[in-house]
N, C-alpha and C positions, 0 to 999 in steps of 0.2 A: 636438539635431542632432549634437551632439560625440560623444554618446556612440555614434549609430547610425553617424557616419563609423568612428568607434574598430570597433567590432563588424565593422564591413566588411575591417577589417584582422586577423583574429585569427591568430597567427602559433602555431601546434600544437606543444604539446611533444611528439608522437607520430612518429616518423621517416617522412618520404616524407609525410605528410599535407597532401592535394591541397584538401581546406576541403568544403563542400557538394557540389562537383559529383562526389566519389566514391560521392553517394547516390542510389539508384532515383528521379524522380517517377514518381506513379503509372501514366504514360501506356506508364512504360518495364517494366510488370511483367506478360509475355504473358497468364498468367492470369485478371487484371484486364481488359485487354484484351476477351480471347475472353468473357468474362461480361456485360461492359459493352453487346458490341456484337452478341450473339446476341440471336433472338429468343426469347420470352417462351415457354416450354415448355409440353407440353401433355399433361403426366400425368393419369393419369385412375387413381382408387383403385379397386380390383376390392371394391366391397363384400361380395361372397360368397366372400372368401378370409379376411375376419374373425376371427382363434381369439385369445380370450379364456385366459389364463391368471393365474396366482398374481400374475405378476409385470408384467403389464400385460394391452394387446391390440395385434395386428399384424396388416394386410393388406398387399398386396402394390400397387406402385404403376408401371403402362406408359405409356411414350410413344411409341403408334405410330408417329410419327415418326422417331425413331434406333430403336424397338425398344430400348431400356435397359427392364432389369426391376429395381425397385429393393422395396424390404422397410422399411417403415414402420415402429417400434415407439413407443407413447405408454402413458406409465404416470403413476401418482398416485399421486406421495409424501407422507405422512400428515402432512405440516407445513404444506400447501399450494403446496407445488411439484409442477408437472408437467414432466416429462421428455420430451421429443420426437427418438427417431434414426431416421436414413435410412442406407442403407447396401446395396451390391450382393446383388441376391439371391441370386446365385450367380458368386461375385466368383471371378476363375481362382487368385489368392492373395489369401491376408488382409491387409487396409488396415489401416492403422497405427489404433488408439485411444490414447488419452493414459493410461499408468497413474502411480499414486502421488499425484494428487491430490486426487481423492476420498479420503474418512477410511475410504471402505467403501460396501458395494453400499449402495444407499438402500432406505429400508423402503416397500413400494409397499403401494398399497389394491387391492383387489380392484375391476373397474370392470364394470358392467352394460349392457347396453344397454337405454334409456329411450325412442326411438322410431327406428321406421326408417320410411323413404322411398325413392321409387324412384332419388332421387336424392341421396340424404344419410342420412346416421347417428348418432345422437346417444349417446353412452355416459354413466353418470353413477359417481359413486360415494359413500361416505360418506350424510353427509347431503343431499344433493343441492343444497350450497351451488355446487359448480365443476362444470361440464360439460364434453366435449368434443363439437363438433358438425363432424363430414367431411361434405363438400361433392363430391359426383364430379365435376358438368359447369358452371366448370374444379375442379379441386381446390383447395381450400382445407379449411385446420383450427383451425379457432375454438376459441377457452377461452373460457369465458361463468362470469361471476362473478357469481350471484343474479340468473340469465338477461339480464345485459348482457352482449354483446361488446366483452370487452376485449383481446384477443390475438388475431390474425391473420396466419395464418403461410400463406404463397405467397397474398397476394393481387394481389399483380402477378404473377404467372407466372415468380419467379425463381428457382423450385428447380431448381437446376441441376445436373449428379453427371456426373463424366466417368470411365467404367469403365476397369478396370487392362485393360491390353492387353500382348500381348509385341512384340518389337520387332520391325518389319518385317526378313523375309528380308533386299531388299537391304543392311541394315548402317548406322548409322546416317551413315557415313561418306560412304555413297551414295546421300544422297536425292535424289527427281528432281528438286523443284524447292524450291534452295536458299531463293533468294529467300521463297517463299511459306511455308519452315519457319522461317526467321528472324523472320517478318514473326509471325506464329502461334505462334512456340515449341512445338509441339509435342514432340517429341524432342529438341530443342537450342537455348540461348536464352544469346545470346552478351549481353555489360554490357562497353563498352570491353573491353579486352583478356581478358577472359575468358570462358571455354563452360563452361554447365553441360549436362552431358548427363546426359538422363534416364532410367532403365533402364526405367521402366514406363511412358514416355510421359506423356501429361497425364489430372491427377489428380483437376483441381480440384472442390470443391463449394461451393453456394451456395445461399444461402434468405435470402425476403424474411421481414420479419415487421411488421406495421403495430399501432402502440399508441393503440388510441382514445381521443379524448379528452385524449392530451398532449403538449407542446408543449416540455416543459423535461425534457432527458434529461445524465445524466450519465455520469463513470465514464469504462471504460478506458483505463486510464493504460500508459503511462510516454509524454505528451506536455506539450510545454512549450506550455500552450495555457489558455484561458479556463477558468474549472470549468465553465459551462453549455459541452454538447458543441454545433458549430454547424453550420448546413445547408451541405452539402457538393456541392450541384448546380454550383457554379460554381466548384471549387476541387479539392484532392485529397481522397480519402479519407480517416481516420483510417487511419492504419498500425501494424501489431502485429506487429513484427520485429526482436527485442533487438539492439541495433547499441552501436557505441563513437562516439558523437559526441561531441568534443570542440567545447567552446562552440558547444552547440547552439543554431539560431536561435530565434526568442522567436516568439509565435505561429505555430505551425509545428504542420501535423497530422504529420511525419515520427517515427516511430516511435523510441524511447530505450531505455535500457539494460533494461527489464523490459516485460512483458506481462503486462497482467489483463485476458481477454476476456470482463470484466464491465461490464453498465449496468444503473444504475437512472431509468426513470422516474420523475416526482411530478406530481401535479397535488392541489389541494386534499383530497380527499377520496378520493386514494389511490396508494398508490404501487408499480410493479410490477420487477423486472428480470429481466432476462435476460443468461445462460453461457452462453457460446459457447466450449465445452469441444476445443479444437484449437489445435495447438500448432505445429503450422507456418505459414507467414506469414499474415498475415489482413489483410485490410482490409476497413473501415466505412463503410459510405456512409450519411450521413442525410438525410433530406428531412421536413422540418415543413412543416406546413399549419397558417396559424392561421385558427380561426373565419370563414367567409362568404366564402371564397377557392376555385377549383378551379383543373384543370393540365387541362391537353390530356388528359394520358398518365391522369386518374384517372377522365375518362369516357369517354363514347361517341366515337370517333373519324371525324370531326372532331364536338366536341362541339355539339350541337344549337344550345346555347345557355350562357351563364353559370351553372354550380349554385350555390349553398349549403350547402358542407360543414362538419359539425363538426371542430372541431382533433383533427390525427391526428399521429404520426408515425411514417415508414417507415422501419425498419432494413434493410440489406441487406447481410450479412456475404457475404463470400467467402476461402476457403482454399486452398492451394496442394494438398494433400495431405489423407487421413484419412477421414473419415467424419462424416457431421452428426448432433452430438450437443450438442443443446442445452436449459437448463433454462428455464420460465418461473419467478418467483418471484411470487406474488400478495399478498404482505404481508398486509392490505393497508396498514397504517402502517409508514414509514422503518425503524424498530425492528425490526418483524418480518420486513422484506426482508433485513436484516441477517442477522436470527438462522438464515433460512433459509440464505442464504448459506453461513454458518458449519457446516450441519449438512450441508451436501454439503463441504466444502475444509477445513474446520476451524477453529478460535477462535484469536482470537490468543494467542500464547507472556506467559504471567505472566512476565516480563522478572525479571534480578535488580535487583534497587533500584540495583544502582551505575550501571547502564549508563543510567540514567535522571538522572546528575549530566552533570558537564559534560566532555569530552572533547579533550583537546588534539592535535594530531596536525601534520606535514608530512611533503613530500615533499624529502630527508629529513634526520632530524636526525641530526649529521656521526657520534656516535660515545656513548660511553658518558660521557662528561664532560660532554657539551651533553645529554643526555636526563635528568643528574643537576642540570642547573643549572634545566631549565626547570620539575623539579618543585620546585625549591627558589625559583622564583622565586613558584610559587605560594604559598607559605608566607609568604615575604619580604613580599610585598604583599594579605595577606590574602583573598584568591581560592579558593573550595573550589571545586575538581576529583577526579577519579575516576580515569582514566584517561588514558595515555603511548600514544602508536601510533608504531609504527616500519613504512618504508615499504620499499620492495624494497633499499635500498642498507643495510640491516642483515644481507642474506646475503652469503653469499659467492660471487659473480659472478652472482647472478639465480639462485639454487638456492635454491628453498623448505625448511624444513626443518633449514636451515643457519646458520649465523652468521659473520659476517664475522671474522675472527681478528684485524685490526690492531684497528678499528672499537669490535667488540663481543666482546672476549678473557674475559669474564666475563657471560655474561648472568645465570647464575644469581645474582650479585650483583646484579644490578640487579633482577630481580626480587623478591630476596628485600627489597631498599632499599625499593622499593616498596609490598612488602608490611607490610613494619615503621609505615608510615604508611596502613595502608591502603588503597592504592591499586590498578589492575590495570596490565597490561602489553595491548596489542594489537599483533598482528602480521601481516602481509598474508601471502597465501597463494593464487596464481595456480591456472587449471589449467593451464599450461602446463611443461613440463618439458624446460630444457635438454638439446640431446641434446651426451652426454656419456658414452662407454661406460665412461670410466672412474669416474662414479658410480653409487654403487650404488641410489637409488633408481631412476632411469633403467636399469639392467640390470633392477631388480627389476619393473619395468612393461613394459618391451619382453618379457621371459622371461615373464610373466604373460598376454601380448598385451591389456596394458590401455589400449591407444593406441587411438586411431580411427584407422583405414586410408584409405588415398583408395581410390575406384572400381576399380582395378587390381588390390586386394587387400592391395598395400604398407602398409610406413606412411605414413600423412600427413605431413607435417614442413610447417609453418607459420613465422611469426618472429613473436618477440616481444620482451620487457625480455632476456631471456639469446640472442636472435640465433636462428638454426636451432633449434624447437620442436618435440616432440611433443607431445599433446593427451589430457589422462586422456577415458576412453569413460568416463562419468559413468552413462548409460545403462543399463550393464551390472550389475547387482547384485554381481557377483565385483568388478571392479574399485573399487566404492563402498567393500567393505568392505575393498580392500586400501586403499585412501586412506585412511580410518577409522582403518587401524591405526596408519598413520601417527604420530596425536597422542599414542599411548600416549609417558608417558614416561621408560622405557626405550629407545622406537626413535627419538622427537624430542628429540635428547643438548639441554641447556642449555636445556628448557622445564621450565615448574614450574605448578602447581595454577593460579596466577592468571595465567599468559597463557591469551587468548584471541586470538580469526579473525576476519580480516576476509577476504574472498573478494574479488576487483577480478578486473575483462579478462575476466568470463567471460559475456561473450555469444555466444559468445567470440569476442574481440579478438585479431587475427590481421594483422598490418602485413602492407600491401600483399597482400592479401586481398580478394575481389569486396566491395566494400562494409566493408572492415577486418573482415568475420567469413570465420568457415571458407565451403569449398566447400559448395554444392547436394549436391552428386553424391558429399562425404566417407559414408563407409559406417561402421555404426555394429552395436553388439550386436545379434546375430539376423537382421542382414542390412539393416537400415531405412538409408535416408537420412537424411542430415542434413535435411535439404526437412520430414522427417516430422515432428520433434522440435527444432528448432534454438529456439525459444522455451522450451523446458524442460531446456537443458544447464545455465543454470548455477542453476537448482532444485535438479535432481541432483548438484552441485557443492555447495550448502551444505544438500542433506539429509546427503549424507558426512562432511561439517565436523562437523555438530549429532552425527550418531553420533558420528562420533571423540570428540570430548569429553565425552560421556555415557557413554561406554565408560571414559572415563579416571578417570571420580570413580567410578566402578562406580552410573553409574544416579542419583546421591544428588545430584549438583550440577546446577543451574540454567546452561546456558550460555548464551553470549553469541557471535554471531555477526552482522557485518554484510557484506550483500552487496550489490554493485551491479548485477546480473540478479537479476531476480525472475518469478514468475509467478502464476496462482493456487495456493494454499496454501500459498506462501512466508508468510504471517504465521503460520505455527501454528512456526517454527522460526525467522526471524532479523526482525535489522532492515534498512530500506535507507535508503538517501538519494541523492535527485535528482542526484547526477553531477556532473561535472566542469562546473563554472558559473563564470560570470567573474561581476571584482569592478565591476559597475555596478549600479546603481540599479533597471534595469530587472529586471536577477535577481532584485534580491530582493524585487521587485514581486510577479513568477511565481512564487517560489517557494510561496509563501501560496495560490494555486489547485492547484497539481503535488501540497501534502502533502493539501487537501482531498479533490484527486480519487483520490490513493492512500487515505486513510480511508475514504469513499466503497466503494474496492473491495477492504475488508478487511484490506488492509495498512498496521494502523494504528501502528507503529512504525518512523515514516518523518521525514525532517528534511532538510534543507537546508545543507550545511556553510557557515560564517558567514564573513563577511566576502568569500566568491569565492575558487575555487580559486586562478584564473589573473587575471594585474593583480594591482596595487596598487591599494585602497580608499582613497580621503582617507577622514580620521578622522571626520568625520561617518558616513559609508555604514557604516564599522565597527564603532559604537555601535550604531546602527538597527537594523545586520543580526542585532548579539550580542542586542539586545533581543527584537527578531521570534524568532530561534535558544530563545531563553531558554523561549518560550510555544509551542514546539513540542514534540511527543512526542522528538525523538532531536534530540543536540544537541552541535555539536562543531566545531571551527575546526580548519580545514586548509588548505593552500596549495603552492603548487608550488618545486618548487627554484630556478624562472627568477621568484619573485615574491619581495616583501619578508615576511620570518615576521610571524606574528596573535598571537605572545604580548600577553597582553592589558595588559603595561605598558612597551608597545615607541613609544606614541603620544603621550606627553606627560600630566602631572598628571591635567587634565581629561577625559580620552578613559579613563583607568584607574579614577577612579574610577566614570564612568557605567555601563562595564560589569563594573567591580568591581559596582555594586547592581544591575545588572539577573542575573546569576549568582545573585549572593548569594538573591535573592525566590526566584529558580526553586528553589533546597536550600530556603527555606523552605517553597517551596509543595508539598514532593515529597509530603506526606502524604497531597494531595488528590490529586494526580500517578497516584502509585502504586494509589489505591482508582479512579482508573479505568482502568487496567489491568486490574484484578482484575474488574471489570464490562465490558472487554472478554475478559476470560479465558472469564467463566462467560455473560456474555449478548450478546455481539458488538456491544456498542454502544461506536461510537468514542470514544477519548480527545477529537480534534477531530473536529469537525462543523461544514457550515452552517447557517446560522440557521435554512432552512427544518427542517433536522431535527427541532428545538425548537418550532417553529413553523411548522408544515407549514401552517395554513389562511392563511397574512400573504401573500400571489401579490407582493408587494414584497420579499419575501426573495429569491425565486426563482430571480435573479441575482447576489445581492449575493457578490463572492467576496473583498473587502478587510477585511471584517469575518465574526469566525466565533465558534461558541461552543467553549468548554474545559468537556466535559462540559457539565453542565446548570444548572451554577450561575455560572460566569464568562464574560462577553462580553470579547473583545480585538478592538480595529483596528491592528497594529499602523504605525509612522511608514514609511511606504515611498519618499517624495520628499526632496528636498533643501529645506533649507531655510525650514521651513514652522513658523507659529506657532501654526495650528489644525488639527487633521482634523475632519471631518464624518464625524459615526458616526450609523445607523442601531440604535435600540433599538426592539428592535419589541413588539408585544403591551400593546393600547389598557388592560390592564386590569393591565399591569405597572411593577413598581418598578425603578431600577436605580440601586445606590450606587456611586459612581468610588470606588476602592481605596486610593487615597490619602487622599481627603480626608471620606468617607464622606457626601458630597452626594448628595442622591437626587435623581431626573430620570424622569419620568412616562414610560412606554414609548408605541409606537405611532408615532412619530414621530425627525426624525434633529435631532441637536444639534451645532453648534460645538466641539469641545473642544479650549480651549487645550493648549500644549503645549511645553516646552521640552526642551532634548538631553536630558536627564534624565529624564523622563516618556515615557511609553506609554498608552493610554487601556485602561485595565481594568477594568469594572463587574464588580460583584457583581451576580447576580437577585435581589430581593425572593421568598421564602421560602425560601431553603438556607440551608445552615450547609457554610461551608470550615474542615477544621483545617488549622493552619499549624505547625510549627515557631517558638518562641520565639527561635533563630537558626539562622545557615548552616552553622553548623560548618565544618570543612578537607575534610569529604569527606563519603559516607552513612554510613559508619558511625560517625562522630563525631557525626551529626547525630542517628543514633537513640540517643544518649543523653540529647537534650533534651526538656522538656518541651512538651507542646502545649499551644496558644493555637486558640480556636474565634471567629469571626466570623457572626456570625449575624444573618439581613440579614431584617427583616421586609417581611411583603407588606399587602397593604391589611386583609387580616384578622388579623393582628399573628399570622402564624402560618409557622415554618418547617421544616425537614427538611433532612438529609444523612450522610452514614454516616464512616465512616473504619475502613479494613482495616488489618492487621497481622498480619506473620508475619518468621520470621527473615531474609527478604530476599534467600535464596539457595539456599535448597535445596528437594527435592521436599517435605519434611514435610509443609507445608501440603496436598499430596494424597493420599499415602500414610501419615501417621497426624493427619492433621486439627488438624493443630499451628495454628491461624490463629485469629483472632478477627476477628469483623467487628461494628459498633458503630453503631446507629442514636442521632443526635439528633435528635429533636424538640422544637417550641416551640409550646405552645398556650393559650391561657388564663392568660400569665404565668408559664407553667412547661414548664422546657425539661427534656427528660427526654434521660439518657444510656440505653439497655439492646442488649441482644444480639439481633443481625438474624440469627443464625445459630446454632443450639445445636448443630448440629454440631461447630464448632470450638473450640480450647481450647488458648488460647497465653497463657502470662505472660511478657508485654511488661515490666513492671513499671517503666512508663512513666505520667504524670499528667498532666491537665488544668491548665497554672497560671491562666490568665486569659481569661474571656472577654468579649467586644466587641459589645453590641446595635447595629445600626443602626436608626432609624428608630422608635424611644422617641420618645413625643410628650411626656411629660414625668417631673419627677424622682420615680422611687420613692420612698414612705416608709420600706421596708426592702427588703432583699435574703438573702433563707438559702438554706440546702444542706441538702438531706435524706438523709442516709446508716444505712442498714438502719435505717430510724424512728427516729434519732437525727437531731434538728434544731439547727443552729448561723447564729447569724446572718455574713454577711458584712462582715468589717470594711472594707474596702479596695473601696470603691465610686466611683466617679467619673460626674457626667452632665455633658454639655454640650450645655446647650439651643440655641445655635445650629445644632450639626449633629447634634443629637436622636441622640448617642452615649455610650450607656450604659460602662461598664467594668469589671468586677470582675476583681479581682485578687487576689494571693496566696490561689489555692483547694486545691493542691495535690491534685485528684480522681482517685483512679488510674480510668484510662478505662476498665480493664475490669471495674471493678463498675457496679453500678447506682446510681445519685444523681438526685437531680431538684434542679434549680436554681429558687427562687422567686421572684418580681417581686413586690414588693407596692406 
């Protein structure tokens, strides 16, 4: 209760910030509205307008009633995705489509027609595993998977399209009746003190889509909400409209700093999702049905009598702006919905190794003495970190690009300090640009016309951290690469090879702004609205980053960029993390479903900064939060000017060293860290995951979002309450093993267990049959750490048999793609012999790195010997250890370079 009165008081470090009520409910977004409350449309497909080509097939679709003529296309992409767009047939100008994030036009199948009817059409293609079957009287369009229907799109009658029109003669200034345009928003849709006027009138589209058969959907993020997505008949919508909310409410479908207009479906025996490729505002309505249930609205009206339905459920996206273009993805396993995923937006970004150590940052540190002390203090108290962030008060007056001269009189010195220890530099980088005629990158952008204008033609001028703003047109490819050029450095005086970006405010965050973002009606390259694209500004904001810095190693270095708008294909170029959170318990509850549902939808190098932006954390929350932080993909402690600093030996003895060891495991665990990156790079499968992922047929997974797996081989729950001496973890899989990490106790799967727990502990199983490598220590940073030896754990399963790989490459640059500089390394254990060899002959990297020790779990008893087999030369193992009460084998001093081949013997 304390903490929820606290949460009701949050007092905004943002100027003029009015708290919640500056935010749309859905009831207040006309669009939504007029969709909500019209009726159920009655397009009818002209079957005999049919034409089949290369790249799909398209007929044309009427609704006598308004007379809208609209143009259907559906096509089969060869990975098992089908493509579905709608779009004016003869639109009076071109509607906005989203470019750049697709990776490229998708490779379609050629599609046949397989039977026609007087009232329906069926196309097939391939091997006639997937079909599409049109429906003329009403229109519907079925995807049928091995002749089930599993995708149904407009079966409630909710494809909706409202055609570009020009603006009425009278002017919009003289509508007749004010009232009823307020009320409808049609041309003008006033939010408290503000009007957006619209030049093309109302735009909006919409289509239902119903998924048979299942019940549990996930995905589109950036909401601070449950992982399973929930029925929204009595509630708002899910909202997809990049905003700056500072200490966002907690269960909340209101839309956050990034947009991914992705979901996937699961139900046991298959999993399906669906892009909703639009990029101006959107909202999601769901409706489940489970099993032996019906609605009014889903039969005959008023329905005869009570049906028995199968579990369904209805998606019903709506847009402000664009064109409907949406993909189905048919997996039919998690895996493969993934992969699919990936081959329309892209794979995630091979990150450099360092950016995957630990990250220190606030809001901000005072100067060049205090950024030198806190890296000293990591040395001082034994703590390996990576990376220093400095926050907007390291320029000079809110000027990107710049450095502050009392402040920071030498940054090249500081980075080059850093560099001496290996470490990096990170520096924020807005898109907003002081206006300031007397600087020149500000002359160089106005003279360039790389601003966004408002409506009028002008420039826009916004406020933000530097006061009176202009706004880069991110949109614009001329302006992307003048930003781009920016990082070269010669033109960014006092940067050096190891600073890198961080992108902030760019949803863009605009004080005292409709909603703290830009105008509706600001005007953008080629003429589009902001309405059109405003989910994709700050996309285009760190695709410019990711060039500028690839420009400045000439193509050869790996960059590192984190931004806090995102969208889809923002993971094939940066990281994010969840936004400005405060420091209670309940954040860091949420935060464990927010980074899910971001892997979930592709953006899998995502984290939670630890301990809470805003407040002060008691020392407990801040251990907890650094432990949680520690077992996530991105990972890094930051905090605001108006809070007390997170350096991690600011808390007392005890609180430093808890997560001095929770730090320290995560550098050792990076080797395993880093090899699934590398399998999100090449096969879209996330670093984190829900349980269901791993075990898609356990229907007790299905929910579980406190506990998740790390890859395929490590379960974590991380401690999310105050106080607490056990958590209750769920190990699922009746026929699996699972060893706590500490103590290497094994525990029967299929069922949930007690585990004790002190401030110093975290629950982390190993699965019974992988193999994790670790690092033999933390080292001060990564690349101290890849001069250590690996140590392999290797967890057997009931058939004393396991698997797991471990990558290697130089950690930072392209090599590993452009000259196949990599090694990748499969261990196996079968029959008492665990074999090292190469998963890849393509690559060829000398690491010249070794195996020193490794750890069976789950030896039922003591070996008679233990050898190593090296190119047919046999040595026995001196340095064996068993301990029969936790059946933990041990061989030591082996010194096996990992990238030859050896086989390990059990006898």
């Amino acid at each position: 209760m304390a903490e929820e009165a606290r949460a009701n008081t949050v007092n905004s470090v943002v100027p003029g910030d009015e708290g919640e009520a500056k935010f749309k409910k859905c009831d207040q977004i006309a669009f939504y509205r007029r969709q909500k409350q019209g009726l159920a449309t009655q397009y009818r497909p002209l079957l005999d307008t049919l034409v089949i080509t290369d790249k799909g097939a398209q007929l044309e679709l009427h609704d006598p009633g308004t007379r809208v003529k609209l143009l259907l296309q559906v096509c089969a992409i060869n990975d098992g995705t089908v493509r579905v767009t709608v779009d004016e047939l003869e639109p009076i100008r071109e509607r906005y489509r989203v470019p750049d994030v697709l990776i490229g036009p998708p490779v379609c199948e050629r599609l046949k027609v397989v039977r026609r009817g007087e009232n329906s059409l069926t196309l097939g293609w391939g091997s006639g595993q997937y079909r599409f079957r049109v429906g003329a009287s009403p229109f519907l369009l079925e995807v049928l998977c091995e002749d089930e229907v599993t995708v149904t799109l407009n079966p409630n009658g909710r494809l909706f399209f409202e055609p570009l029109q020009d603006p009425p003669e009278t002017g919009l200034s003289a509508e007749a009746d004010e009232e009823d345009e307020e009320n409808t928003g049609l041309w003008k849709e006033t939010f408290k003190q503000f009007v957006d006027i619209k030049a093309n009138g109302p735009t909006s589209v919409g289509l239902d889509l119903r998924l048979h058969g299942f019940s549990h959907v996930y995905g589109v993020p950036e909401h601070a909400d449950a992982l399973r997505l929930k029925d929204t008949r009595d509630g708002d919508a899910y909202r997809l409209y990049n905003l700056d909310v500072f200490g966002y409410d907690i269960h909340s479908r209101l839309g956050l700093y990034g947009s991914v207009p992705f979901l996937l479906a699961h139900k046991p025996k298959r999993s399906v999702g669906v892009f909703w490729l639009n990029a101006s505002e959107t909202l999601l309505d769901i409706r489940s049905t489970e099993e032996g249930t019906a609605t009014a609205e889903e039969g005959s009206n008023p329905p005869p009598e009570k049906r028995r339905v199968p579990p369904h459920t209805d998606l019903h996206w709506m847009s402000e702006s664009g064109v409907i273009d949406t993909f189905v993805l048919l997996g039919p396993s998690p895996s493969q919905v993934f992969t699919q995923y990936a081959e329309l937006t892209g794979h995630q970004a091979l990150p450099p190794l360092f950016s995957l150590g630990y990250h220190q940052s606030r809001w901000s540190y005072e100067d060049e003495v205090d950024a030198r002390a806190v890296d000293a203090g990591f040395d001082r108290h034994a703590i390996p970190y990576d990376v220093l962030w400095l926050d907007i008060d390291h320029t000079r007056g809110n000027r990107y690009f710049t450095w502050h001269p009392e402040r920071f009189p030498d940054p090249v010195g500081l980075q080059r300090h850093l560099e001496e220890r290996n470490r990096k530099l990170v520096v924020i980088s807005d898109p907003h640009f002081k206006v300031d005629p007397l600087w020149s990158l500000y002359s160089e952008a106005k003279q360039g016309r790389h601003f966004v204008r408002d409506r009028t033609g002008g420039l826009y001028f916004g406020s933000c951290w530097p006061g009176d703003s202009c706004y880069v047109d991110f949109s614009s490819p001329k302006a992307r690469a003048w930003y781009s050029s920016l990082f070269a450095l010669e033109k960014y005086k006092g940067s050096t090879e190891s600073l890198f970006v961080w992108n902030d405010m760019n949803e863009p965050s605009v004080f005292g702004g409709p909603e703290q973002t830009m105008p509706k009606d600001a005007v953008h390259c080629g003429g589009w609205e902001h309405r059109d694209l405003h989910n994709l500004y700050g996309f285009h904001q760190h695709l410019a980053t990711v060039e500028g810095l690839l420009a400045r190693s000439g193509g050869t270095e790996r960059p590192f960029v984190l931004s806090r708008s995102f969208f889809a294909g923002s993971q094939r170029l940066v990281a994010v993390w969840t936004g400005d959170n405060l420091a209670t318990w309940a954040y860091l509850k949420i935060s464990i479903p927010m980074v899910l549902s971001l892997s979930i939808a592709g953006v899998a190098f995502c984290g939670a900064d630890v301990g809470g932006f805003y407040w002060d954390p008691e020392p407990e929350l801040l251990v907890r939060w650094n432990q949680a932080g520690a077992l996530q993909p991105f990972f890094r402690g930051h905090s605001a000017m108006h809070a007390k600093r997170r350096e991690p030996w600011l808390f007392g003895a005890a609180v430093t060293a808890a997560i001095r060891s929770a730090i320290r495991e995560r550098y050792r665990l990076l080797p395993y860290w880093y090899t699934l990156f590398y399998h999100a790079h090449t096969a879209a499968q996330p670093p984190v995951r829900p349980l269901w992922v791993e075990f898609p047929q356990e229907e007790d997974t299905f929910a579980v979002e406190n506990t998740y797996m790390i890859g395929s081989a490590l379960l974590t729950c991380p401690v999310t309450d105050p106080g607490v001496t056990e958590v209750k973890v769920l190990l699922p899989g009746t026929d699996e093993s699972w060893y706590d990490v500490s103590t290497g106790q094994v525990f029967s799967g299929g069922r949930s267990v007690s585990f004790p727990v002190t401030l110093d502990t975290v629950p982390l199983f190993q699965r019974g049959g992988t193999v994790v490598p670790r690092r033999t220590g933390p080292g001060s940073c990564t690349a101290d750490l890849q001069k250590l030896p690996f140590t392999l754990t290797v967890a057997l399963n009931s058939k004393g048999c396991a698997e797991g790989e471990l990558y290697l490459d130089d950690g930072h640059s392209f090599n590993f793609r452009d000259r196949k500089q990599f090694s990748l390394r499969r261990f196996s254990l079968k029959q008492g012999r665990l074999l090292n060899c190469c998963a890849d002959d393509a690559g060829r990297y000398g690491a010249g790195c070794s195996v020193q020790s490794v750890s069976f779990l789950g030896v039922k008893r003591k070996p008679s010997a233990v050898s190593v087999e090296i190119s047919g030369a046999v040595k026995d193992c001196a340095e064996v250890q068993y301990q029969p009460e936790s059946h933990k084998l041990t061989v030591e001093g082996l010194d096996l370079d990992v990238e030859k081949d050896w086989e390990l013997r059990i006898l």
